[in-house]
C-alpha positions as CSV (number, residue, x, y, z in Angstrom):
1,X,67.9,39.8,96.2
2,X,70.8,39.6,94.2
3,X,73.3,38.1,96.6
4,X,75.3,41.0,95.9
5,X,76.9,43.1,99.3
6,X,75.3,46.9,99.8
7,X,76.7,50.0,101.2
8,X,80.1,49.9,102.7
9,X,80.5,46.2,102.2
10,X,80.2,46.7,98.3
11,X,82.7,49.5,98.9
12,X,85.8,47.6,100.8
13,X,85.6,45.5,97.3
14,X,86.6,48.8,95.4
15,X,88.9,49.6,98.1
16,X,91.9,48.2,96.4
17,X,91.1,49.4,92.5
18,X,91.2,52.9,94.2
19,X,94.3,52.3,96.1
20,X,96.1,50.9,92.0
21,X,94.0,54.2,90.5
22,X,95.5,56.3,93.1
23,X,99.1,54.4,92.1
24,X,98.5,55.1,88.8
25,X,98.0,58.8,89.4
26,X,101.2,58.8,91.1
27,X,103.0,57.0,88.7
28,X,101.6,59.4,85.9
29,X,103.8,62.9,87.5
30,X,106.7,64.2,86.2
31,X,108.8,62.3,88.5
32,X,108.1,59.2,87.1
33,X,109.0,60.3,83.7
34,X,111.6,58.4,81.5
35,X,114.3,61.7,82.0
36,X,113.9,61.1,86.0
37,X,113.7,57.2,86.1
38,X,116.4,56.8,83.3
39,X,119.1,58.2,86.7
40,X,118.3,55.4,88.6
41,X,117.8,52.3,86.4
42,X,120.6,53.1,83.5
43,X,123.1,52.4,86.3
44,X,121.6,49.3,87.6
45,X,121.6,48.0,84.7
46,X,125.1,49.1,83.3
47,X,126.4,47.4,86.4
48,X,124.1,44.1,85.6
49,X,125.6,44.2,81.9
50,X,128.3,46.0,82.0
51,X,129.6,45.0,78.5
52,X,126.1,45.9,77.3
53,X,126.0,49.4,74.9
54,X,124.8,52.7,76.0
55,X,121.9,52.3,73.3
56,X,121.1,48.7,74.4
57,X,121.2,49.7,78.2
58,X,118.2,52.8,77.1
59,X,116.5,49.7,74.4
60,X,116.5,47.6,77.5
61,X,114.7,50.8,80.0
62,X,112.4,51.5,77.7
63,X,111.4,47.9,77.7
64,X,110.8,47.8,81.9
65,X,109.0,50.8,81.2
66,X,106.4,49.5,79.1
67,X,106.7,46.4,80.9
68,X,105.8,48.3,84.2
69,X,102.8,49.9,81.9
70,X,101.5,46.1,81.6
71,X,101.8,45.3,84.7
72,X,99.8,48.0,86.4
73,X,97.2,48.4,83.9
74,X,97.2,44.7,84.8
75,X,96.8,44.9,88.8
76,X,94.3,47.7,88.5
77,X,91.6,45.4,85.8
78,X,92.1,42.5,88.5
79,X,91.0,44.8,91.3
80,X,88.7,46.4,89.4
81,X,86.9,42.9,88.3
82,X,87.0,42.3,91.9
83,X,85.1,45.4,93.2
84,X,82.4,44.3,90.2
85,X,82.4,41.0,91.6
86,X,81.9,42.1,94.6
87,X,82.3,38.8,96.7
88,X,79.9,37.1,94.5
89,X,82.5,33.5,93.4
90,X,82.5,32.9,89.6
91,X,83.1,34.4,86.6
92,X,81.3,36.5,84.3
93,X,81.3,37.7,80.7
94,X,79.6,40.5,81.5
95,X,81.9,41.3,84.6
96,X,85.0,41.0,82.5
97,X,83.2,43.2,79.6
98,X,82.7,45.9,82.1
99,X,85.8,45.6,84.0
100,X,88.0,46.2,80.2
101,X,85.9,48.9,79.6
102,X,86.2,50.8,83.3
103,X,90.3,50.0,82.8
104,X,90.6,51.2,79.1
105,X,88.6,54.4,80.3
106,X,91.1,54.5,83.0
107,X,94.3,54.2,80.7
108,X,92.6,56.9,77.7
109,X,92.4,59.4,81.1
110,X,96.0,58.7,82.4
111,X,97.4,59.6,78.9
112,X,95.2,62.0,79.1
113,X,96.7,63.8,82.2
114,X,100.1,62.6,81.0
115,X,99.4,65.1,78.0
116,X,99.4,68.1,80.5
117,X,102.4,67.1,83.1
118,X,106.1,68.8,81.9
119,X,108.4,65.8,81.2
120,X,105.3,63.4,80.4
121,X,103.4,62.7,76.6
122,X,100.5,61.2,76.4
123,X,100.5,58.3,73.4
124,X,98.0,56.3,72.0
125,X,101.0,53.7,71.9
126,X,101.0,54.0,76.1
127,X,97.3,53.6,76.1
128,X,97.4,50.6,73.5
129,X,100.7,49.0,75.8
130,X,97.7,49.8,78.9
131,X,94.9,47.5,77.5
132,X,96.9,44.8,76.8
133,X,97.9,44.8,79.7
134,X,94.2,45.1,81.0
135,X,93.4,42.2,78.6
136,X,96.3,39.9,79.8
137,X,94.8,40.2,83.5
138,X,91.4,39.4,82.3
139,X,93.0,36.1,80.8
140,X,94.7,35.3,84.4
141,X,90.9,36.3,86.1
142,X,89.4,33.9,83.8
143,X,91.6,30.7,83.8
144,X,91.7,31.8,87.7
145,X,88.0,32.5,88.5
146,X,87.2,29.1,86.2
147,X,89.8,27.0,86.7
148,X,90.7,26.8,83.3
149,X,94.5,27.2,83.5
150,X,96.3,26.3,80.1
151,X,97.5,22.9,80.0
152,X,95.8,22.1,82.9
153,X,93.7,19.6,81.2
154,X,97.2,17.9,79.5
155,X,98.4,17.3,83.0
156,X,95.3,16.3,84.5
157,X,95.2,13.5,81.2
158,X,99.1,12.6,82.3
159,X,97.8,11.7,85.5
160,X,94.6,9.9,84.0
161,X,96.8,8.2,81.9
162,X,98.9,6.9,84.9
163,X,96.1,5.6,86.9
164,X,94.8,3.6,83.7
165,X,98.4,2.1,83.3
166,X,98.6,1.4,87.1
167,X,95.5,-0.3,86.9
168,X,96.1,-2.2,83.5
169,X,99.2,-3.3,85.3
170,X,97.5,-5.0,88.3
């Protein structure tokens, strides 16, 4: 036995990496296309900077735009990692290996699609932007699933250092 859950237990941990695919999908139409989103966001953002140029203002969309590609190539490899994990606690270089691989699939077949919806163009740029983003979220899994945060170990020698002091102190 592997420890790992079967049937429709092993499915409710895919459950959410089908909900961000399905997201994905969504976000992928025509109306999600710079031409649509560029009505809604220039505005907010002429009235945030309102001294800020018409070119900076579109600099600036394109940026949350690529930002918003990060971020949910990002959510869909964290609930893909935790469909392959399946409940199991840990982390795996294997898991993480398979989970890139199932997300950069995922981003090469949205661009795909992208290359046949009116307003949309599919890029290898968009699909490079995707698995970083994919890769970013592994990072976060990792220092998560491990405890391995960045600097953890520099604040966890401040606080060493402390009790060594307090004690010399004594």
């Amino acid at each position: 036995m592997t420890g790992q859950p079967h049937g429709t237990a092993q499915l409710s941990y895919w459950f959410p990496a089908i909900l961000a695919a399905l997201l994905i999908s969504v976000l992928s139409t025509q109306s999600f296309a710079a031409e649509r989103t560029v009505g809604v966001i220039l505005p907010v953002l002429h009235w945030l900077f309102p001294r800020a140029t018409r070119g900076m203002l579109r600099l600036i969309h394109f940026g949350i735009r690529k930002t918003a590609h990060v971020t949910e190539f990002g959510i869909f490899s964290i609930t893909v990692f935790r469909g392959i994990r399946a409940g199991r606690s840990g982390w795996k270089f294997n898991w993480a290996c398979t989970t890139v691989v199932i997300a950069v699939l995922c981003a090469a077949l949205d661009e795909w699609h992208q290359s046949f919806v009116l307003l949309r163009e599919a890029t290898p740029r968009d699909a490079a932007i995707d698995a970083f983003g994919v890769l970013l979220a592994q990072c976060f899994v990792w220092g998560y699933a491990t405890r391995r945060w960045p600097f953890s170990a520099f604040f966890r020698g401040t606080a060493d250092s402390a009790k060594k002091q307090e004690e010399i102190t004594r």
